[in-house]
N, C-alpha and C positions, 0 to 999 in steps of 0.2 A: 358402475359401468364406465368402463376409461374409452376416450374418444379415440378413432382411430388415426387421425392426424398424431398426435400426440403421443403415440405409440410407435408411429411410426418417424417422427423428430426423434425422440429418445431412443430408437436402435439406428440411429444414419449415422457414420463413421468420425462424421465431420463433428457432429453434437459434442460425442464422446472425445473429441478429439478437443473442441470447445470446451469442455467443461476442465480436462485433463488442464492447458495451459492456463485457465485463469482460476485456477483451487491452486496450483503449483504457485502463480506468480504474486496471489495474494496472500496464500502462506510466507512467503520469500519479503512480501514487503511488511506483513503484521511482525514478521520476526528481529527483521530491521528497527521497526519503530520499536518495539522495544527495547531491543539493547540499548537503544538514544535514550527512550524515556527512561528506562531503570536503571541505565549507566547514569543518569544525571541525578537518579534518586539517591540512588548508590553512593553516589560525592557528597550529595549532602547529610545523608548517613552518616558517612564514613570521613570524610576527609574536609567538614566543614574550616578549618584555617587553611588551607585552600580556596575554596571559594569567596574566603571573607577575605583574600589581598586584595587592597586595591590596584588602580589601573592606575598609574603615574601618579601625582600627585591629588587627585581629585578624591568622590567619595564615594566613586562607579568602580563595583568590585567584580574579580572577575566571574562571580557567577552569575552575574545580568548576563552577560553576552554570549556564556554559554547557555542561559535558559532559552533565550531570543534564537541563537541555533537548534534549540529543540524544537522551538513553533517554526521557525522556515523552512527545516527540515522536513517538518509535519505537510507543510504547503507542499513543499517539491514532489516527493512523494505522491502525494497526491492525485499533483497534476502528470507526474508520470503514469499513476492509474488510467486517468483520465485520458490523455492521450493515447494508450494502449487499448483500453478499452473502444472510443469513439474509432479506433482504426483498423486494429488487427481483427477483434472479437464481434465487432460491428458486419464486418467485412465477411467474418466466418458463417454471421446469425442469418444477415443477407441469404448466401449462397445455401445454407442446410433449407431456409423459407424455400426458394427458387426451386429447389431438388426435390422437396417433399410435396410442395401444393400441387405441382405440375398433375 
């Protein structure tokens, strides 16, 4: 037996309108991380003397600091979800609640 609140969240314009931008924008960002992550697997695959120069005279090569850009990357991201989410999506879940409990 399906509750009728909940039937009635899942056909209000706004839900589907909810669900529609945050599947798009979390498709958009899984696709992101990976071209980073498998574009960096990819170099070490493939173009490891590359990665093995070092950085000026020392004995930090340049694939530290492109790894180090895949984890801040991963952080940014992230908190761009996060702030998207706490604001737009938050924002929308509100106003479908307001509309339907009424």
């Amino acid at each position: 037996m399906r509750d009728p609140l909940v039937v009635k969240i899942q056909s209000h314009p706004k839900y589907q309108e909810l669900r529609r931008k945050r599947n798009r924008f979390g498709w958009f960002l899984t696709a992101l991380m990976m071209v980073v992550y498998y574009g960096y697997v990819a170099l070490i695959a493939f173009d490891k003397p590359f990665l093995a120069k070092p950085i000026g005279a020392g004995v930090t090569t340049i694939g530290i600091p492109i790894g180090l850009g895949v984890i801040v990357f991963t952080i940014v991201i992230t908190a761009i979800y996060i702030r998207r989410a706490n604001g737009e999506f938050d924002r929308l879940t509100a106003e479908i609640l307001k509309e339907c409990v009424r």
